[in-house]
N, C-alpha and C positions, 0 to 999 in steps of 0.2 A: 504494500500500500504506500509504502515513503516512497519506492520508486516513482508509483504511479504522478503521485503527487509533485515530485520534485520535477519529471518530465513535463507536466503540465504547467506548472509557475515558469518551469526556463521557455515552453512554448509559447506562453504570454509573454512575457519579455520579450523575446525574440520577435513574434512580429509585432508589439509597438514599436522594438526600434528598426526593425525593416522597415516600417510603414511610416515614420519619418522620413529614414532615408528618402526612400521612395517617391514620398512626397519632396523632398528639397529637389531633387532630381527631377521628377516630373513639373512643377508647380513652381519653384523658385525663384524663375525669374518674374515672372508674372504676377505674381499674389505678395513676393517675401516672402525670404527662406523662414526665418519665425512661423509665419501664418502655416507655410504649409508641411512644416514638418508639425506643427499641433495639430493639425487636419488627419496628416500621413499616422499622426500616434490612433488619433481618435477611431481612424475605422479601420486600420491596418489590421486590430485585430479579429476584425470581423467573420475574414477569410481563415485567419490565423487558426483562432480556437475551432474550429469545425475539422481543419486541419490535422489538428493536435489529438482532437478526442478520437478520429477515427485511425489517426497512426497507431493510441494508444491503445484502444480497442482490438484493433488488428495484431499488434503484439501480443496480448493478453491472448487472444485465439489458438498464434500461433505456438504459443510458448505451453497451451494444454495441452 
């Protein structure tokens, strides 16, 4: 269960700060780097977590 838990808080992390990035890179010049790396944290995980739960899921399967 730590496992599960500790892969799931680094997958939250991970795509807020992809989704910064992503947004500086996409958005940056246009909007400010500020605005759209707050933009790129805010929905970056949106993708992120659906991502995360089904890696984690799918491990859980295959590791039974």
């Amino acid at each position: 269960m730590t496992t599960v838990l500790a892969a799931f808080g680094l997958g939250i992390i991970g795509s807020i700060v992809g989704g910064a990035l992503g947004g500086i890179v996409v958005g940056g010049k246009h909007i400010g780097n500020e605005l759209a790396a707050l933009m790129g944290g805010f929905y970056g995980p949106i993708a992120g977590i659906g991502g995360v739960i089904v890696g984690i899921v799918a491990l859980q399967l295959w590791q039974a």
